[in-house]
C-alpha positions in Angstrom: 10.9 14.3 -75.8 9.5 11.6 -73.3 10.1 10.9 -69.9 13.7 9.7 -68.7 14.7 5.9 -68.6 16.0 4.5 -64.8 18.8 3.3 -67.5 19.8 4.1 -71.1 18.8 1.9 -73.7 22.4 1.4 -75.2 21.9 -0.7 -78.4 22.5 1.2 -81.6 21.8 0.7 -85.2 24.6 1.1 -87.6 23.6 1.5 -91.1 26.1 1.8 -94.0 25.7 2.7 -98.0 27.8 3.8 -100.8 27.3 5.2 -104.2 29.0 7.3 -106.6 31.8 9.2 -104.5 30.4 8.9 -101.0 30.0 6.2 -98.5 27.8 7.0 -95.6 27.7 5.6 -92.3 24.8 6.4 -89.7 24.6 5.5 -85.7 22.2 5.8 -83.8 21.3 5.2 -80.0 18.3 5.7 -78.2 19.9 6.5 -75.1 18.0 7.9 -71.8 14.7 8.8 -73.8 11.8 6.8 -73.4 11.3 6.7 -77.3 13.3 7.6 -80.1 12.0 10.3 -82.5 15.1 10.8 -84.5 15.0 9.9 -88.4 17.7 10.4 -91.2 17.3 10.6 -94.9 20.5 9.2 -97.3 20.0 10.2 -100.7 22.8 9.8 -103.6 23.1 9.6 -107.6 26.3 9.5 -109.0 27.9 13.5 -108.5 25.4 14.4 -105.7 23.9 13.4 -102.6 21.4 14.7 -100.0 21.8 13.9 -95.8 19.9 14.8 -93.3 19.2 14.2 -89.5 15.7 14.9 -88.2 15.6 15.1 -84.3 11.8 14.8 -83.6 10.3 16.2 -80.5 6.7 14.7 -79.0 6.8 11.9 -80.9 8.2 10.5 -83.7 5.7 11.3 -86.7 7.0 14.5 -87.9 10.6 13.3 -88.3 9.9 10.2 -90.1 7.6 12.0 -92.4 9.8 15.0 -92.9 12.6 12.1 -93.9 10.4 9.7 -96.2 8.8 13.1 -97.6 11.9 14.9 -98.8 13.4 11.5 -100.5 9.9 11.1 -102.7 10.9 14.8 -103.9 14.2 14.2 -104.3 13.6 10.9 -106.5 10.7 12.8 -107.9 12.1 15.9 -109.2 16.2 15.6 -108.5 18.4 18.0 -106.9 17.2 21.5 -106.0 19.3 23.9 -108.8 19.5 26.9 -106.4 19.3 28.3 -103.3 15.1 29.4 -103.6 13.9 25.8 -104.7 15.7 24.2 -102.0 13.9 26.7 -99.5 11.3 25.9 -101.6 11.5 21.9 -101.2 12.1 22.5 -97.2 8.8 24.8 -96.8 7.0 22.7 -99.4 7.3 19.4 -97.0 7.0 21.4 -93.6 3.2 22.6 -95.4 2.7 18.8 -96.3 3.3 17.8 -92.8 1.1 20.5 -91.0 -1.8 19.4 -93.3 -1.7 15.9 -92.1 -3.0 18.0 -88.7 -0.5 15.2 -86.7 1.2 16.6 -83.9 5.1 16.7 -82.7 7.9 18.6 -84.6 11.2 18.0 -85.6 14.5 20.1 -85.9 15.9 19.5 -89.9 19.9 19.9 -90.4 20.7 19.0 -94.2 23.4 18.9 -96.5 23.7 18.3 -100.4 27.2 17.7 -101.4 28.1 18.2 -105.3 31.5 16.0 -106.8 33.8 18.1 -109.1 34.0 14.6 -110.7 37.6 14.3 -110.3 38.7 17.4 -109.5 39.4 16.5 -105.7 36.7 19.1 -104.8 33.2 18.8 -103.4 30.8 21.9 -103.0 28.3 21.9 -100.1 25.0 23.7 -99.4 23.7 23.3 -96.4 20.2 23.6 -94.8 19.0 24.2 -91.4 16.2 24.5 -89.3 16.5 23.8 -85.4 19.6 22.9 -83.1 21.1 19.6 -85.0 24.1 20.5 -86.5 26.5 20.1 -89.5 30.1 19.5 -89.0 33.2 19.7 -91.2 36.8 17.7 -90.7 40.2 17.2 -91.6 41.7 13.7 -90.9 44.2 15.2 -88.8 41.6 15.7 -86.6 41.1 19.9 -87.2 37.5 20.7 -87.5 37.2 23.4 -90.6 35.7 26.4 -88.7 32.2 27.5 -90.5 31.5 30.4 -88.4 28.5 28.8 -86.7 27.9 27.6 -83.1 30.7 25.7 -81.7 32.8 26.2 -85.3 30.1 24.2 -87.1 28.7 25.1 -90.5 25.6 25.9 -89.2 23.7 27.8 -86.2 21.5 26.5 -83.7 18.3 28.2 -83.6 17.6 28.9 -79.9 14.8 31.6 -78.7 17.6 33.1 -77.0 19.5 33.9 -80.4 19.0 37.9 -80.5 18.0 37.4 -84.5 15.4 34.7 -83.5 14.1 36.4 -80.3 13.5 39.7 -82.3 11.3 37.8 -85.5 9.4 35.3 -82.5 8.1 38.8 -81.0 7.3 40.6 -84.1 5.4 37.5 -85.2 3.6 38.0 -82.0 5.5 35.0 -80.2 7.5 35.8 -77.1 10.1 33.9 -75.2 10.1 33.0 -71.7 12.4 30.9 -69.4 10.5 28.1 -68.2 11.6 25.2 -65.3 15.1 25.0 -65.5 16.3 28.5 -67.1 15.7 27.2 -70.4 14.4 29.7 -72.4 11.4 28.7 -74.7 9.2 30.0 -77.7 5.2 30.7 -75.4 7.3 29.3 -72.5 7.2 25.6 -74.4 9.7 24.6 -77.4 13.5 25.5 -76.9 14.2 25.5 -80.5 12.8 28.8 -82.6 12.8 27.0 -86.2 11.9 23.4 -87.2 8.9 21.2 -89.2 6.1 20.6 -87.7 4.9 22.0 -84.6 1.3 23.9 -85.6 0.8 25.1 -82.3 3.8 27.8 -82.7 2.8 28.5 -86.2 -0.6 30.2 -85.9 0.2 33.7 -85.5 2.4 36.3 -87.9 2.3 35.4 -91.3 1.4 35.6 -94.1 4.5 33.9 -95.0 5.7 30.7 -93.6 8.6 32.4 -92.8 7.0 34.6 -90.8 5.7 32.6 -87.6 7.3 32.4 -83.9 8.8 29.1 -85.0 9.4 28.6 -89.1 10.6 25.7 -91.2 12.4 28.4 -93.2 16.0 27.1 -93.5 19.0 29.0 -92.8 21.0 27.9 -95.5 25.3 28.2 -96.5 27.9 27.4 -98.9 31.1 25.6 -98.1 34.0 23.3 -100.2 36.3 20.7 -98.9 38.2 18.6 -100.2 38.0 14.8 -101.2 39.7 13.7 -98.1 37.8 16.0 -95.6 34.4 14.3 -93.6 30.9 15.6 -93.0 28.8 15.3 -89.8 25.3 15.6 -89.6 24.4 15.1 -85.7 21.1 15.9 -83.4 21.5 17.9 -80.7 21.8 14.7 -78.2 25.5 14.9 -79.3 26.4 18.3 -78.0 23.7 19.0 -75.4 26.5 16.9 -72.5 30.3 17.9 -72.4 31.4 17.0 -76.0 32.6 19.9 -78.2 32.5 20.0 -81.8 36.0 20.0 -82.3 36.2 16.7 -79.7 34.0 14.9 -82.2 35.8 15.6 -85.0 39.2 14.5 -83.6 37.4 11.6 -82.2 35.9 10.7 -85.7 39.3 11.1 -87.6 41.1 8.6 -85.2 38.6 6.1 -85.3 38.8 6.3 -89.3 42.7 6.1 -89.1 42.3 2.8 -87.3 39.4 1.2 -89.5 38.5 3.4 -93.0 34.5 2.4 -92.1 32.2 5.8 -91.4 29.9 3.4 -89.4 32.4 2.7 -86.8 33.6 6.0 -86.4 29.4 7.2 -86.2 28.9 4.8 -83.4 32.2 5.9 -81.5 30.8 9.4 -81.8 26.8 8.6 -80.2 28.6 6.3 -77.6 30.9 9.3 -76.0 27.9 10.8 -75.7 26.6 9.2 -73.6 29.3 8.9 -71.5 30.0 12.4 -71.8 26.4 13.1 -69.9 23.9 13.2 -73.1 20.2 12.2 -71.9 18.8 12.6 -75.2 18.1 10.4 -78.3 21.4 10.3 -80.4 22.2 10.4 -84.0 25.3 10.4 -86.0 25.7 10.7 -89.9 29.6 10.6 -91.1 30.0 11.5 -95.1 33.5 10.4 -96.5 34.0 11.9 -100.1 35.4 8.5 -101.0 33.9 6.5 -102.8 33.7 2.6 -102.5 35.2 -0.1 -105.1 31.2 -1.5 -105.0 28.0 -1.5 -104.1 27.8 -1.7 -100.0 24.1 -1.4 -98.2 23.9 -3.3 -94.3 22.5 -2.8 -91.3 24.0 -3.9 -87.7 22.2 -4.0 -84.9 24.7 -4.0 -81.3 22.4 -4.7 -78.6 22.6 -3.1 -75.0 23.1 -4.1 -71.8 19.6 -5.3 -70.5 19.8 -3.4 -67.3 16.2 -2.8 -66.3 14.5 -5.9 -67.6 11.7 -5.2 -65.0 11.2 -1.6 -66.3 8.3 -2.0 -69.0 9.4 1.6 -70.6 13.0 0.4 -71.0 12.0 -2.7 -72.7 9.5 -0.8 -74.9 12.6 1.5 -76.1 14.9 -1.8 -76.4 12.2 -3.4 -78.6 11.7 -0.3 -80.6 15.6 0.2 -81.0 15.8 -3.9 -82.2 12.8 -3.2 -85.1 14.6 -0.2 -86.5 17.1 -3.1 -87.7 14.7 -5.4 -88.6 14.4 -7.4 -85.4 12.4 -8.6 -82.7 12.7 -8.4 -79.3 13.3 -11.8 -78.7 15.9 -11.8 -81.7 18.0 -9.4 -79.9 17.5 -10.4 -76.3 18.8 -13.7 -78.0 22.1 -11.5 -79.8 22.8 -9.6 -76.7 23.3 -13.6 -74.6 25.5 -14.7 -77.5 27.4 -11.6 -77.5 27.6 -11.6 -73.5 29.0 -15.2 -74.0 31.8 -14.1 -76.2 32.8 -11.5 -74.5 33.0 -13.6 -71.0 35.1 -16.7 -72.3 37.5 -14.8 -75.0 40.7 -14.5 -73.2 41.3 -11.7 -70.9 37.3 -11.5 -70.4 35.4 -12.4 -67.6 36.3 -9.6 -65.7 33.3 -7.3 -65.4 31.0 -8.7 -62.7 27.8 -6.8 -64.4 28.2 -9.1 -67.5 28.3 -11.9 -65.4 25.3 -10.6 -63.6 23.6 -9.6 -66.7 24.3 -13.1 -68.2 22.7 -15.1 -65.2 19.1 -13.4 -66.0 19.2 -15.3 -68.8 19.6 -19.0 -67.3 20.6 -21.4 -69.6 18.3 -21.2 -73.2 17.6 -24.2 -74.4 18.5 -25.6 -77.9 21.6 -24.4 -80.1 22.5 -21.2 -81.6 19.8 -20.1 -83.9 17.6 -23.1 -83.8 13.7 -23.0 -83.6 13.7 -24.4 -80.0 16.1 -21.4 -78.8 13.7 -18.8 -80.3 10.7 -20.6 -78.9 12.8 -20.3 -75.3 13.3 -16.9 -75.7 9.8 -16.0 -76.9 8.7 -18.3 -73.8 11.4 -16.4 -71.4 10.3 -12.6 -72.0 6.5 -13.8 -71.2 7.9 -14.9 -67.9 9.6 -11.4 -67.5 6.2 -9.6 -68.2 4.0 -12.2 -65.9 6.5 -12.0 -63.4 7.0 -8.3 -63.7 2.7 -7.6 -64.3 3.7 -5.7 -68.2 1.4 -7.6 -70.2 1.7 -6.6 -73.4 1.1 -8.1 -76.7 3.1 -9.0 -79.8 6.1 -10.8 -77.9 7.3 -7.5 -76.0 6.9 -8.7 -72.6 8.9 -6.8 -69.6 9.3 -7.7 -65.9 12.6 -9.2 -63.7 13.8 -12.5 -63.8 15.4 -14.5 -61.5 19.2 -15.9 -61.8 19.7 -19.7 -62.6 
């Protein structure tokens, strides 16, 4: 997963669509990581949709390909009609992946919701590999028990899950707890199913199925109703001290005070953190509601810049900015503007780490948005990264900055 940050990288990308009768928000943080490897796939025609979270683990290639890969089939050859050729679509891109010889793996939880087209009633099947999870909620806050780990709908796969420890030894696999009690697949990978991840796959057989760690997907059938929510989150939601059943109540009251599934994502990967989460952090929320018209946007909320002399932090704040479509500089220049708003609305100016946080910056010059203030900002994180000795390249400078 990377090494640990000396402070999270707290800006998180908020991206919302809608079609047909869903409207889909995603959140996600990188958080203590030192990269962030997880990916997400939204996929919807007008009675169905596929979701997924991917949680990659030693780098980011297998979840992003896993994610593009399964939308070109999905656009290519629709919805999977049964049970076998959705197995069939999940094994199919796990075999793509593995021939690209690329390292790193990825944990896969999926769902593909079906409208009753006007019935009130949605049918789900859901598909997973790995410890990300799928959730289901009322909006009075209830979470709909599916009989899996924590009342989700689905079941982490652990090497210390009696079913999963007895097929990693008979395909010649075997478990053992490595530094922290953790027990792992050869004494490596703490998750027993997932894409990717050759290494784990080249004994058993001849089946994919049939290897210490398999893409095979454990897969389930569930119905809720047209004013229930889905969740699709990685495991950096529930690996601190937040239940299932905490983020569903905290997902329904966020959507009782504002009907908008990105808000109520980015409430759920920002108790995370606080509730001791040192991972990467995703959130999908699903509402079975559709919306009035067409809505696509991304929104970028950028983090306190805590460790401006920490190259590895600003390497993870960069790479957070670019998954919205911005540059370091861009955001470094959102994150002053949104420190200045905070500090002279009324009531603010109480926190003395914004105040501290806003005098790294100085005083920019030119106005909001011009040419000369991105020029200053450009100019502003090469002083951080002469002053700090990061020298990179391509505007992503790092290094510590003195007030004034």
């Amino acid at each position: 997963m990377g090494a640990v940050l000396p402070k999270p990288v707290e800006s998180t990308v908020i991206e919302r669509r809608a079609a047909g009768p869903f409207r889909v928000g995603i959140a996600e943080m990188n958080g203590w990581r030192s990269s962030m490897e997880d990916a997400h796939l939204i996929h919807m025609q007008p009675d169905w949709g596929f979701f997924g979270v991917f949680d990659g683990h030693g780098g980011d290639k297998c979840a992003g390909y896993v994610a593009g890969r399964l939308g070109e089939e999905l656009r290519r050859h629709g919805c999977p009609e049964d049970d076998a050729a959705l197995k069939q679509l999940v094994l199919g891109v796990d075999k793509a992946f593995l021939a690209t010889r690329q390292p790193s793996g990825s944990t896969g939880t999926m769902c593909i919701v079906h409208s009753s087209r006007g019935r009130g009633k949605f049918r789900l099947r859901v598909a997973n590999c790995g410890d990300s999870r799928v959730l289901l909620g009322k909006r009075d806050g209830t979470i709909v028990d599916g009989g899996g780990t924590d009342q989700g709908l689905t079941t982490d796969h652990k090497p210390s899950h009696p079913g999963e420890r007895q097929r990693i030894y008979r395909c010649g696999g075997h478990v053992e707890e490595a530094a922290g009690g953790v027990p792992r697949v050869n004494g490596e990978l703490a998750v027993s199913r997932g894409f990717g991840d050759a290494d784990f796959k080249k004994t058993g057989g001849p089946g994919p199925e049939d290897h210490p760690v398999t893409a095979n997907p454990e897969l389930g059938h569930f119905e809720c109703d047209s004013s229930d929510f889905l969740l699709l989150v990685c495991d950096g939601v529930s690996e601190g001290d937040f239940s299932n059943a905490e983020v569903v109540k905290l997902v329904a009251d966020t959507l009782r005070k504002k009907e908008d599934p990105g808000v109520a994502a980015e409430a759920v990967i920002k108790r995370a953190i606080e509730t001791n989460s040192k991972d990467n952090i995703s959130c999908m929320v699903v509402l079975m509601s559709g919306a009035s018209g067409p809505e696509e946007s991304v929104e970028f909320n950028p983090g306190p810049l805590t460790a401006p002399e920490d190259k590895t932090f600003m390497t993870a704040y960069e790479a957070m900015a670019k998954r919205a479509g911005l540059t370091l500089a861009q955001a470094a220049e959102l994150r002053f503007e949104r420190l200045q708003q905070w500090l002279s609305a009324p009531g603010g100016g109480q926190e003395e780490a914004l105040h501290d946080e806003l005098a790294l910056f100085g005083s920019p010059a030119g106005t909001k948005g011009s040419e000369e203030r991105k020029a200053w900002f450009r100019s502003w994180l090469q002083k951080l990264a002469e002053i700090g000795g990061g020298g990179r390249s391509e505007g992503a400078p790092l290094g510590r900055e003195g007030r004034g």
